[in-house]
C-alpha positions in Angstrom: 15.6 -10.8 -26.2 12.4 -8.1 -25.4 10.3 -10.8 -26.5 11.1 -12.6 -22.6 11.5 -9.3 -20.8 8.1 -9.4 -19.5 8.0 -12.3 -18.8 11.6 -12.3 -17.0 10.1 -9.3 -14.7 7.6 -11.8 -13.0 9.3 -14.9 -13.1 12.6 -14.0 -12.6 11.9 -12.5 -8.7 9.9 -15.5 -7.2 13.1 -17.7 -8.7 15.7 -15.4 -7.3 13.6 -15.7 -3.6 14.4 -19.7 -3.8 17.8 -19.3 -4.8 17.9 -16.6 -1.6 16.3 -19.1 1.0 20.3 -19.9 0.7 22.2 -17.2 0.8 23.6 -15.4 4.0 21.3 -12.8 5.4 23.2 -9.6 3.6 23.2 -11.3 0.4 19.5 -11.9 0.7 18.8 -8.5 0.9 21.5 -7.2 -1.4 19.7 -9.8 -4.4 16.3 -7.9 -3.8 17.4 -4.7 -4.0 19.5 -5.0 -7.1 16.2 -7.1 -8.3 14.1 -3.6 -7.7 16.8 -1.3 -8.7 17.1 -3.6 -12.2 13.6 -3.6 -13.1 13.6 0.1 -12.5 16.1 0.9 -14.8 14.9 -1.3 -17.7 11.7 0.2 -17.7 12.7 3.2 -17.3 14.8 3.0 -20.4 11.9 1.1 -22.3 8.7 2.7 -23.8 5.3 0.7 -23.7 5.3 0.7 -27.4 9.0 -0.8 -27.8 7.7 -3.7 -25.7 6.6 -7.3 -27.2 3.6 -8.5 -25.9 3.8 -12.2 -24.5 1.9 -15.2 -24.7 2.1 -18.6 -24.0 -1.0 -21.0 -24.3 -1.8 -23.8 -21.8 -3.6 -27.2 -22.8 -6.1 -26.2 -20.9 -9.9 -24.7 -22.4 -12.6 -23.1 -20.7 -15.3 -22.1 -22.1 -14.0 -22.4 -25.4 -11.3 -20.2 -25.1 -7.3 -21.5 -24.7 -5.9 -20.5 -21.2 -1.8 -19.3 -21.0 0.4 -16.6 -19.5 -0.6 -13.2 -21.0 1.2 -10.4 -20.7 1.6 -6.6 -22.0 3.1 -3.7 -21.1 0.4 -1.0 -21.2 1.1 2.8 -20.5 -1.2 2.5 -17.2 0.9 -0.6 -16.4 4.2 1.0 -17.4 3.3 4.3 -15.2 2.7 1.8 -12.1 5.6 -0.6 -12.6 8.1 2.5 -13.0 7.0 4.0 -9.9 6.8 1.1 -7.7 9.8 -0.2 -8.8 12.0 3.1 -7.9 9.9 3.4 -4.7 11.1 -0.3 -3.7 14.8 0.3 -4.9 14.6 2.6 -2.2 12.3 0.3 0.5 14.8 -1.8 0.0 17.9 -0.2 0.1 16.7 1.3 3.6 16.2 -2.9 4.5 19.8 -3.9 3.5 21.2 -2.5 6.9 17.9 -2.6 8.4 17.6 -5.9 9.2 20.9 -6.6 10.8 21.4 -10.1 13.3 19.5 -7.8 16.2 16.0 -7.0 13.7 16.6 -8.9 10.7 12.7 -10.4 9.6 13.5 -13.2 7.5 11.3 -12.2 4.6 13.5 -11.4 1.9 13.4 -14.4 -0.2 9.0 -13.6 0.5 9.8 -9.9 -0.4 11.6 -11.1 -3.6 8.4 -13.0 -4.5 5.7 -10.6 -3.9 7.5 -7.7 -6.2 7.5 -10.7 -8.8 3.7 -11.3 -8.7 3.0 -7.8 -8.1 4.6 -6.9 -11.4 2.5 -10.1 -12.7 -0.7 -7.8 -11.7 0.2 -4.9 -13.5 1.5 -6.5 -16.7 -1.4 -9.6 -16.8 -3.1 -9.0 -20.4 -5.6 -11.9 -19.1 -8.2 -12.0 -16.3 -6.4 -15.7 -15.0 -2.9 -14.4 -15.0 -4.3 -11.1 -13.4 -6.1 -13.5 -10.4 -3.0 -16.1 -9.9 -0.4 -13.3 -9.9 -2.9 -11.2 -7.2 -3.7 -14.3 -5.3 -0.6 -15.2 -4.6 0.6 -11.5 -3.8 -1.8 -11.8 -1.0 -1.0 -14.9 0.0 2.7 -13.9 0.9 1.5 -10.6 1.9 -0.3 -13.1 4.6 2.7 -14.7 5.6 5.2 -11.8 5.5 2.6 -9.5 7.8 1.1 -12.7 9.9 4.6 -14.7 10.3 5.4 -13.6 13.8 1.5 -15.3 15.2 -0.7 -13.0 18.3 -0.9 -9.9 16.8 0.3 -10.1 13.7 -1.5 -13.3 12.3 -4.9 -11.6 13.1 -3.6 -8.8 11.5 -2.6 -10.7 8.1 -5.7 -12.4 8.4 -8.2 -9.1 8.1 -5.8 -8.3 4.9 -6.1 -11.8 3.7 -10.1 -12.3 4.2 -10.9 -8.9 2.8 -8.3 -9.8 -0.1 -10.1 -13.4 -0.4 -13.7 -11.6 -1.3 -12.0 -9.5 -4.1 -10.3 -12.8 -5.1 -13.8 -14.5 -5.6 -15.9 -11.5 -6.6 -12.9 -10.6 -9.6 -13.3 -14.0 -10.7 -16.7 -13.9 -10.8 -17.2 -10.8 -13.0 -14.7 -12.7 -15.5 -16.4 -15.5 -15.4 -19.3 -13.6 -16.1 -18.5 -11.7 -19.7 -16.5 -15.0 -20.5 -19.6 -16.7 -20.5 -21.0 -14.4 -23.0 -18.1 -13.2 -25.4 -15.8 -16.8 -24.6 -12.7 -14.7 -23.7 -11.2 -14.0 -20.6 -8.9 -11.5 -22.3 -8.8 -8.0 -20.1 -9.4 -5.9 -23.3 -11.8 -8.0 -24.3 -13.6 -7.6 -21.3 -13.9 -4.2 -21.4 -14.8 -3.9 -24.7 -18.1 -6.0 -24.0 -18.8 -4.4 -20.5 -19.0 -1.1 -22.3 -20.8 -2.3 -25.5 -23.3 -3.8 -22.4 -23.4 -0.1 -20.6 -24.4 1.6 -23.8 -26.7 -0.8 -24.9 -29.0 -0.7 -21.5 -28.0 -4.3 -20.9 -29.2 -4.9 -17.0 -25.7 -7.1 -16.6 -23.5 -4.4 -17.0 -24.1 -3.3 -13.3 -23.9 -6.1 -11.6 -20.2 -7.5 -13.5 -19.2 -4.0 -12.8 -20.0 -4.2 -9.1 -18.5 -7.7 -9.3 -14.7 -6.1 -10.4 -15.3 -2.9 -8.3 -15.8 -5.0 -5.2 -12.4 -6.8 -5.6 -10.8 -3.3 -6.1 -12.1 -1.3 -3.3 -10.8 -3.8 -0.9 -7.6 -4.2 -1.9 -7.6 -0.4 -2.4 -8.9 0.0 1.3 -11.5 2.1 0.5 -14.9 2.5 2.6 -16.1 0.0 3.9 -12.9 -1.7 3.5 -10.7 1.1 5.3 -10.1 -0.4 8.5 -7.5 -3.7 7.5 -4.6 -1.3 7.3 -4.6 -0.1 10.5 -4.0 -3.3 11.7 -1.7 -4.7 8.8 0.7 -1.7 9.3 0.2 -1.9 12.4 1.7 -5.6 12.5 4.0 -5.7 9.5 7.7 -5.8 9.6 8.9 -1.9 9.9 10.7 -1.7 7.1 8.0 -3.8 4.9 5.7 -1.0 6.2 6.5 1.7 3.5 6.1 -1.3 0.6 2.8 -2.5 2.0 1.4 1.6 2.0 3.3 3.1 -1.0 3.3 0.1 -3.2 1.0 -2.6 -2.7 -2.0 -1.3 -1.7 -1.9 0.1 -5.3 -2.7 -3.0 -7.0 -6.4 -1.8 -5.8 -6.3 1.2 -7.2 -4.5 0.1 -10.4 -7.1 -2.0 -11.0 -9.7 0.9 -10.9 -7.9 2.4 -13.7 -8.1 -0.8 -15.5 -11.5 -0.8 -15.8 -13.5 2.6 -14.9 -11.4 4.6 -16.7 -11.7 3.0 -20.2 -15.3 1.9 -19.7 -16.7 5.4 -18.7 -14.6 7.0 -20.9 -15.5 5.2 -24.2 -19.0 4.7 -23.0 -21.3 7.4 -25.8 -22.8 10.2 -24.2 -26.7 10.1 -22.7 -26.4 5.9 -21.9 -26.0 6.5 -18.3 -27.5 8.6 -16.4 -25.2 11.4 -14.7 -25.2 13.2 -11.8 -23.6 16.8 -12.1 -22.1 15.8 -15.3 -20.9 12.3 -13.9 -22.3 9.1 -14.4 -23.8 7.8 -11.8 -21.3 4.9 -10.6 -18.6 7.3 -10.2 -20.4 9.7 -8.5 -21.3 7.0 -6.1 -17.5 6.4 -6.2 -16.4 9.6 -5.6 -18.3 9.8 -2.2 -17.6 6.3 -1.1 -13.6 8.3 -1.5 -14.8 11.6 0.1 -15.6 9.5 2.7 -12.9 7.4 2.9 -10.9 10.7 3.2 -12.8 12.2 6.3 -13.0 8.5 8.4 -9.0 7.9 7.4 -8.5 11.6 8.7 -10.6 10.9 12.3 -9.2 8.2 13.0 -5.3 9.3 12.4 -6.0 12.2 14.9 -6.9 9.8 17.3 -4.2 7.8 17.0 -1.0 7.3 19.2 0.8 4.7 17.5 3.5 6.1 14.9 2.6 3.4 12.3 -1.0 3.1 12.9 -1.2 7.0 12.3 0.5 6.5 9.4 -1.6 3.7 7.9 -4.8 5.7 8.5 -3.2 8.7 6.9 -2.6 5.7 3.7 -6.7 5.4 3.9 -7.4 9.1 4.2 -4.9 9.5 0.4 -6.0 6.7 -1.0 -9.8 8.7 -0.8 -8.1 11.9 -2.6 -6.7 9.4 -5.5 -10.3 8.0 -5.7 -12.2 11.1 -5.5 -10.4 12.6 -8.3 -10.7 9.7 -10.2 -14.1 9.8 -10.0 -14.5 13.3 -10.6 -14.3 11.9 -14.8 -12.4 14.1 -16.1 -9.0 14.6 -18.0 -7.5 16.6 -15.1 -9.0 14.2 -12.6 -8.0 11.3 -13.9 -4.5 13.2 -14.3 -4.9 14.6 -10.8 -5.2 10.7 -9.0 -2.1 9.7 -10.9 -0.2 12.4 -10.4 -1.3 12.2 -6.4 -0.7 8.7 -6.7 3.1 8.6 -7.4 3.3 11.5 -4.6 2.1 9.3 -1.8 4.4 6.5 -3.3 7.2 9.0 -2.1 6.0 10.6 0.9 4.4 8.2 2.3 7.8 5.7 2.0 9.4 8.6 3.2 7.4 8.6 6.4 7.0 5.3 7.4 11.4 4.8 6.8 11.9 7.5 9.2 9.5 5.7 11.7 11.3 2.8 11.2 14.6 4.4 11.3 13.3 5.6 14.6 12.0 2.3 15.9 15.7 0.6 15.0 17.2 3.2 17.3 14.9 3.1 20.3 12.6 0.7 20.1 9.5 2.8 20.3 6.2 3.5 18.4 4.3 5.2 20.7 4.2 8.8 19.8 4.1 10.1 23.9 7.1 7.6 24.8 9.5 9.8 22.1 10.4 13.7 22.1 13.4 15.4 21.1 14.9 12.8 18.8 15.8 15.8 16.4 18.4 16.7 18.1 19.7 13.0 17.8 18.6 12.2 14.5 18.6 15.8 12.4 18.8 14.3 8.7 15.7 11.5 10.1 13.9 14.6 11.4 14.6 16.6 8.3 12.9 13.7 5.9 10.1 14.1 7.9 9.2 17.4 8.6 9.4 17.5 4.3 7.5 14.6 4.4 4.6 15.8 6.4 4.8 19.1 4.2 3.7 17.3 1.3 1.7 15.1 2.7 -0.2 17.9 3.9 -0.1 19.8 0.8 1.6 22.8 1.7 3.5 24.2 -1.0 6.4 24.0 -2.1 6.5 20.7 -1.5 5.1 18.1 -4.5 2.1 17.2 -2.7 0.6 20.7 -3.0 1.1 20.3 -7.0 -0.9 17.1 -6.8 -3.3 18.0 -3.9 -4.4 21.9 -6.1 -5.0 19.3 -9.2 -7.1 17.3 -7.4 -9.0 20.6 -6.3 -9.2 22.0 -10.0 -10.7 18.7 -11.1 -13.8 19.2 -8.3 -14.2 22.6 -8.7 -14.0 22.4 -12.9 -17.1 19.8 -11.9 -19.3 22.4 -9.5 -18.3 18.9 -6.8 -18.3 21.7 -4.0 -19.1 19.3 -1.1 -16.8 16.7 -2.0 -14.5 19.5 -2.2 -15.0 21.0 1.4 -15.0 16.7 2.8 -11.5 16.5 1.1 -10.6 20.5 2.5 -11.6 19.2 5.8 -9.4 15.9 5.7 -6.2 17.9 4.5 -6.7 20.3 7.2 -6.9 17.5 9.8 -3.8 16.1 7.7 -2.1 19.3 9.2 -2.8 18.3 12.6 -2.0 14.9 13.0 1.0 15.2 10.9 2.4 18.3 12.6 1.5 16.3 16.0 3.3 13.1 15.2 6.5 15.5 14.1 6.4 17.5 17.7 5.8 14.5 19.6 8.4 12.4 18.1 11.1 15.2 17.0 10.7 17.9 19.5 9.7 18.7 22.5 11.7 16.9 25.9 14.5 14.3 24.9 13.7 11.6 27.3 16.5 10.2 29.3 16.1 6.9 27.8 16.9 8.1 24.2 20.2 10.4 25.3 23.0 8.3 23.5 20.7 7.9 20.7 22.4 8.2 17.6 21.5 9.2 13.3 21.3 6.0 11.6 24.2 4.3 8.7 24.6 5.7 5.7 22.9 3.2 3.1 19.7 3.9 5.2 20.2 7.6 5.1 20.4 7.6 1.5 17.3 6.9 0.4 16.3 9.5 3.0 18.1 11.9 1.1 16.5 10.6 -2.4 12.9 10.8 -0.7 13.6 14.5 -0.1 15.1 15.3 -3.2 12.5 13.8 -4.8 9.8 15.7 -3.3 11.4 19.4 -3.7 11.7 18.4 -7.4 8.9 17.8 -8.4 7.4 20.6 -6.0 9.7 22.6 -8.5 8.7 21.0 -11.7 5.8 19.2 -11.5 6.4 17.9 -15.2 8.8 15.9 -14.1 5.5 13.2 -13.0 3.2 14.8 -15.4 4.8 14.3 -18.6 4.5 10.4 -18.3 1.0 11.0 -17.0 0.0 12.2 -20.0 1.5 9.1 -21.7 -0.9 7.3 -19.8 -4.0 9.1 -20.9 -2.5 9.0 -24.5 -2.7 5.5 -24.1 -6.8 5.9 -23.3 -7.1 8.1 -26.3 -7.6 11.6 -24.2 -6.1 14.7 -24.1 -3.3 15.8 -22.1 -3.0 18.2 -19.3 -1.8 21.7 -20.7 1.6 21.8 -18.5 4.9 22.4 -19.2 7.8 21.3 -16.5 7.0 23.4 -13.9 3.9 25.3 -15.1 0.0 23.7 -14.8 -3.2 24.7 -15.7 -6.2 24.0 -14.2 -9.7 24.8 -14.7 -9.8 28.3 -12.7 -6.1 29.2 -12.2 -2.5 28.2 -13.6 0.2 27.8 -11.6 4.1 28.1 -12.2 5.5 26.1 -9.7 9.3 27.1 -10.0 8.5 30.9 -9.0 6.3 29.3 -6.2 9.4 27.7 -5.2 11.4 30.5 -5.4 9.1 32.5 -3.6 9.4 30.1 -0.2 12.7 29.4 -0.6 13.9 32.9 -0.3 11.7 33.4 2.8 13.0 30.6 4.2 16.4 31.9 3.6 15.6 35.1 5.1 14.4 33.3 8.0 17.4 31.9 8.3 19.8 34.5 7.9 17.7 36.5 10.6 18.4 33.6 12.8 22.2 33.2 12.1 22.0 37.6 12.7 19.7 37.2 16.1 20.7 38.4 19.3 22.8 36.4 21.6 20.7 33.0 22.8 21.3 31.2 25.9 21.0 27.3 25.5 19.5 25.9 28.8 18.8 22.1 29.7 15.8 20.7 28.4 14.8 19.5 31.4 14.7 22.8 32.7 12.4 24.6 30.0 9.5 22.1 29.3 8.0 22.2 32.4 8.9 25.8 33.7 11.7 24.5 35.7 9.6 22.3 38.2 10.0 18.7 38.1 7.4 16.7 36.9 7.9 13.6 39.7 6.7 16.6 42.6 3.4 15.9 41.0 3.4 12.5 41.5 3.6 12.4 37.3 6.1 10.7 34.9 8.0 12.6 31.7 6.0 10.0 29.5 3.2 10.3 30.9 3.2 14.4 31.1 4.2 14.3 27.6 2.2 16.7 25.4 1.5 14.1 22.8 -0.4 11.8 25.3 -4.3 12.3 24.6 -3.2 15.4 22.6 -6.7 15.7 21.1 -9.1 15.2 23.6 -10.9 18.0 22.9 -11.6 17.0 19.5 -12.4 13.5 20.6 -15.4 14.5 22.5 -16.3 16.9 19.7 -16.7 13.6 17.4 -17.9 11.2 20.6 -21.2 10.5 18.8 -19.3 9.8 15.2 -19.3 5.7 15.2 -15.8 5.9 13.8 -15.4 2.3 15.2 -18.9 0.7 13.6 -17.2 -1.0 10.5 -14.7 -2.3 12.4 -17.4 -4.3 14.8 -19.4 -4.8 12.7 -16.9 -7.3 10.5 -15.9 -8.4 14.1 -19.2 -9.7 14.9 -19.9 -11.4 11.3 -16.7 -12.9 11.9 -17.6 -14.5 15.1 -20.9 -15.1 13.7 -18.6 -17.3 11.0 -16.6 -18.8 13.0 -19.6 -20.2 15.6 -21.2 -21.8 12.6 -17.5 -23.2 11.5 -18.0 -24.6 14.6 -21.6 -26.0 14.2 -20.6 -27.4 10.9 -17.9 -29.1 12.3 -19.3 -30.2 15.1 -21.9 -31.8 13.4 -19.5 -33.4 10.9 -17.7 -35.1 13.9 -21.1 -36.3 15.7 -21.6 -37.3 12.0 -18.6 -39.3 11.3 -18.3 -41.0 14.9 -22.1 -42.2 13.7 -21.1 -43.5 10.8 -17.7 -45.4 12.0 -19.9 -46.8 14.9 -22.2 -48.4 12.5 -19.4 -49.7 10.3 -18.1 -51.1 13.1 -21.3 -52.6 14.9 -21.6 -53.9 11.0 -17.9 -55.3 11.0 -18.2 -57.1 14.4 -22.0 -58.8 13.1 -20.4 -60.1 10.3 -17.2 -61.3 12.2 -19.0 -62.9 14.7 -21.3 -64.6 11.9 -18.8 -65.9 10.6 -17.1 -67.1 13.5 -20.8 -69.2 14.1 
């Protein structure tokens, strides 16, 4: 029977989505939940080593070498499966009354089929099975995003183009060592790129650029940052949270695939290093730094819930790559670690905005205000939320976020340190700013018989926020299967114990941390409960000193405190060409699409040439023989 579970947790999901085409709309849902929830728990329950590896070997060969479905449960693939699979339990749970007659998307026998394929990436012992499974992820990623046309097609199609050139350039690296070592095996792969790396070969860069190409633009890392502004953007709300925490992964899993073995097993002195790195990742860890800063700008800037959001994706996505480029045991501990934090966070963000969306419709930060008083256990999830996105203790992000500073500082990386101190500073702002503008503040008029969502999408609410203070408390809880992982690559482990870490200048026990805030923010409370006698006076009457907005010839909305709420630090950065990737993909896609037109233009003259001589040729002949 574990001889098919692998196999079962790719195939079965894209089966079930047929069978859910068919169902009624709450069944639909229902299936892919229980789907997530049941992959969740098997592996959960299930080592890496008590797992079978599969095979199955198609009457097909190329280049010598059989082609078939091969798959293997890996620690690295284990970590990623087990904590996209809980984080989608949840998504989906939040969906089930989500999508009710009024918002219901359509997309869950699609949904059901991506998380197959998805788990195809991660377990895919084999370059083809790794390219059909992610191939097919993004083409239903297309579809799902880009199904509603205008806005949302263009937006599917950014994700989709940049996908399609990791697509080809993946291939291409395969293709590459399989012409030399006839296997297109992912072990054996790696095996040969780093024999080529410590042997000097001149091949090795180029098939390494090949793979970290198709990576870094899945992963949406410079200068491939921008498509998830607009994917996000687009994207059905409650497909958001699966699009940031989970699937944008498959990038990043897939720089763990291959850096961290390579470099890692590749003998001292045969690449050059800077500050202790080799050179690649040093390049890598800037291209992240960077990443970081640009993801930061432009959420500051932002006044669209979800769009914030999805830059705030980019901006963590540069921490994970950062510290995994720092190469190191703590670093490489450091992005995983951070990694299954935004998983949580980050879902536990965007379900709030959604949650907020179902009840009034809005995205626009300055068009909100007040909803906490409306929406307290919403409002609650994301003020923790932004805490550990932020990395503020206690929350888990600060455990993940202090690793990640460890790892630079235990390198003497003191710049890339300050670029990623300077993006979780501006984390602080735009974060805190999207909580005050939607939460607090003036409850518009609009949004006075707005209401705290159902129950089943409360709950994973609640698990988001449990999930964060516990590991906050004991970050062992993610770090003892991290070390698993780095088992698996033959390194160390990270001295830690459940709620104690070390790091390369300090140790940390977390739990007394914990303790520490959480009696100051008892004693903030009691002091609150103890106050003096507070008079409650109408909203209306205390933002705005009393006076009425409309004397002025000005709206609530548009004297809301979140509208252009950093100017000042948009002039500060005027001469920054945040916006230059983004045209500059714009014009080479016009640039495309003009000579589409050429070519087809000149395959039309072409053809209406050639069917006008074949007839002037037809009617000769007929009239010939007519004479």
């Amino acid at each position: 029977m574990m001889k098919y579970l692998l196999p079962t947790l790719v195939l079965a999901p894209p089966l079930l989505g047929l069978l859910a085409a068919f169902l009624p709309r709450v069944l639909r849902w229902l299936l892919l939940f229980l789907t997530a929830l049941a992959t969740a728990t098997v592996l959960v329950l299930v080592r890496p080593g008590e797992m079978i590896p599969f095979s199955v070997a198609w009457p097909v060969e190329v280049l010598g070498s059989s082609l078939g479905l091969h798959l293997a449960l890996t620690p690295t693939a284990w970590f990623f499966l087990v904590m996209s699979s809980l984080a989608t339990a949840s998504f989906t749970l939040f969906s089930l009354v989500f999508n009710d007659e009024r918002h219901d998307s359509g997309i869950a026998p699609l949904y059901l089929a991506l998380w197959g394929f998805g788990a195809g990436v991660f377990l895919a012992a084999d370059w083809i099975t790794f390219f059909i499974c992610w191939e097919l992820a993004s083409v239903l990623t297309l579809i799902i995003v880009g199904h509603r046309r205008g806005h949302a097609f263009s937006a599917g199609l950014w994700y989709f183009a940049l996908s399609a050139l990791g697509s080809l350039s993946l291939l291409a690296g395969a293709w590459w060592i399989a012409l030399h070592n006839g296997s297109f095996r992912i072990d054996d792969s790696l095996v040969t790129l780093t024999g080529w790396i410590a042997s000097g070969r001149a091949a090795a860069w180029p098939v390494l650029g090949l793979f970290s190409l198709a990576f870094l633009t899945k992963a949406a890392l410079f200068p491939f940052h921008m498509w998830p502004a607009f994917a996000h953007a687009e994207a059905p709300d409650d497909f958001s949270p699966f699009l940031s925490g989970v699937l944008i992964k498959y990038g990043v899993y897939g720089l763990f695939l291959v850096w961290v073995p390579v470099f890692f097993h590749t003998p001292e002195g045969a690449v050059r290093t800077i500050s202790g790195i080799p050179w690649p990742l040093y390049i890598l860890g800037w291209i992240s730094a960077l990443t970081a800063v640009v993801g930061t700008l432009m959420a500051i800037f932002t006044n669209d819930a979800k769009r914030l959001l999805a830059w705030s994706t980019v901006a963590n996505l540069g921490y994970i790559g950062t510290a995994l480029s720092a190469h190191s045991v703590l670093g490489t501990a450091a992005a995983l670690f951070h990694l299954a934090n935004h998983m949580v966070f980050k879902g536990a963000m965007f379900t709030t905005v959604a949650a907020v969306k179902w009840r009034t419709g809005e995205r626009e930060m300055h068009r909100m205000g007040g909803l906490a008083y409306r929406m307290p256990l919403t409002f609650m999830t994301f003020l923790l939320a932004i805490i550990a996105a932020a990395g503020i203790p206690p929350m888990s992000g600060f455990a993940s976020k202090w690793m990640i500073f460890q790892a630079l500082f235990e390198k003497r990386l003191v710049f890339q340190a300050t670029a990623l101190f300077f993006a979780s500073t501006g984390a602080f702002l735009y974060l805190y700013r999207a909580l005050h503008s939607i939460f607090l503040g003036q409850l518009s008029t609009r949004h006075e018989h707005v209401r705290e969502v159902p129950f089943l999408m409360a709950l994973p609410m609640v698990a988001f926020m449990l999930a964060l203070m516990a590991v906050g408390f004991a970050p062992g809880l993610i770090l003892k299967p991290v070390n698993w992982v780095l088992a698996g690559w033959g390194l160390d482990a990270v001295r830690s114990n459940w709620t104690i870490v070390v790091g390369a200048t300090a140790a940390i026990d977390f739990a007394t941390l914990f303790g520490v805030f959480g009696f100051a923010a008892a004693l903030v409370f009691v002091f609150f409960v103890l106050g003096g006698r507070r008079t409650k006076v109408p909203m209306m009457d205390n933002y705005t000193a009393g006076e009425d907005p409309a004397d002025w010839g000005v709206t609530p909305e548009r004297y809301q405190y979140a509208y252009a709420f950093y100017q000042p630090i948009r002039v500060l950065f005027s001469r920054i060409p945040l916006g230059a990737t983004e045209a500059l993909f714009s014009r080479v896609a016009r640039a495309l699409v003009r000579a589409g037109g050429l070519v087809a233009d000149g395959f039309a003259v072409a053809a209406f040439s050639t069917w006008s001589i074949l007839l002037g040729a037809a009617l000769l002949i007929f009239f010939g023989v007519l004479s």
